[in-house]
C-alpha positions, -999 to +999 in steps of 0.1 A: +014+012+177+044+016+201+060+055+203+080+061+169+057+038+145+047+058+115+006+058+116-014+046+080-031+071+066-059+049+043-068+068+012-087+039-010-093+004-001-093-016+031-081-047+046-105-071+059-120-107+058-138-110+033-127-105+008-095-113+021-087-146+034-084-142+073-047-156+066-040-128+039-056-101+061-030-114+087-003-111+064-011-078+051-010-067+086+021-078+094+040-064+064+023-030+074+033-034+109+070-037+096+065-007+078+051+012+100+086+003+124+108+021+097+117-017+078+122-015+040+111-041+021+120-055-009+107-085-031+090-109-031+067-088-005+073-049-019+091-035-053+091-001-060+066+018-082+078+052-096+051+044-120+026+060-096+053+086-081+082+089-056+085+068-028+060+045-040+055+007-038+034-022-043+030-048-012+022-081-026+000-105-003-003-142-019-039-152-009-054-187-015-073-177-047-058-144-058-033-121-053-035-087-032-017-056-038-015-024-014+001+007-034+013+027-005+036+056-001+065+060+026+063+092+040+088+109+064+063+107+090+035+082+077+030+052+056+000+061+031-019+036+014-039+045-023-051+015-030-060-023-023-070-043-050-064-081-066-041-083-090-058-105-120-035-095-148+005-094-156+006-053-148-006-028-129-038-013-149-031+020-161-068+037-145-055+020-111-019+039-116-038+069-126-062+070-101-037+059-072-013+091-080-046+112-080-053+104-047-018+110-039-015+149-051-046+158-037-037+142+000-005+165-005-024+194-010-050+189+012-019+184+037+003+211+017+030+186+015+055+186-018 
């Protein structure tokens, strides 16, 4: 991280080989890295998800066999992450939505952010 870089703040799921593909992994890191240096992205590597809540997005990462997705949050002074999972069907499952806006509201409590 260089001075200015918006830390992650991991609240559920990691990124690392396996299962990730070591190329994935590198990937993922990458489009984090760009995050974390104030870039917006937009498709085909993030689209927003106000599913989950404000500010919130899905980074897609095309692996060799399956299809990763980070749900992560852009905060004014962080970039936090709910969830990593594969993606193996058209939308977002509805317990993974719940549970990543879960997360969510109690990391802004437990940080008595609104």
């Amino acid at each position: 991280m260089t001075p200015g870089d918006k830390p992650l703040v991991w609240l559920g799921g990691e990124v690392k080989t396996p299962p990730l593909s070591s190329a994935a992994r590198l990937e993922a890191g990458g489009l984090l890295r760009r995050l974390q240096q104030g870039e917006k992205l937009g498709m085909p590597h993030s689209r927003p998800m106000p599913s989950i809540g404000r500010r919130c997005h899905e980074l897609r990462v095309v692996d060799a066999d399956r299809t990763w997705r980070l749900i992560y949050r852009l905060d004014p002074d962080a970039i936090v992450i709910a969830d990593v999972f594969a993606k193996t069907t058209p939308q977002t499952p509805t317990r993974t939505i719940e549970s990543c806006a879960r997360r969510l509201n109690l990391y802004d409590e437990t940080t008595e952010r609104r």
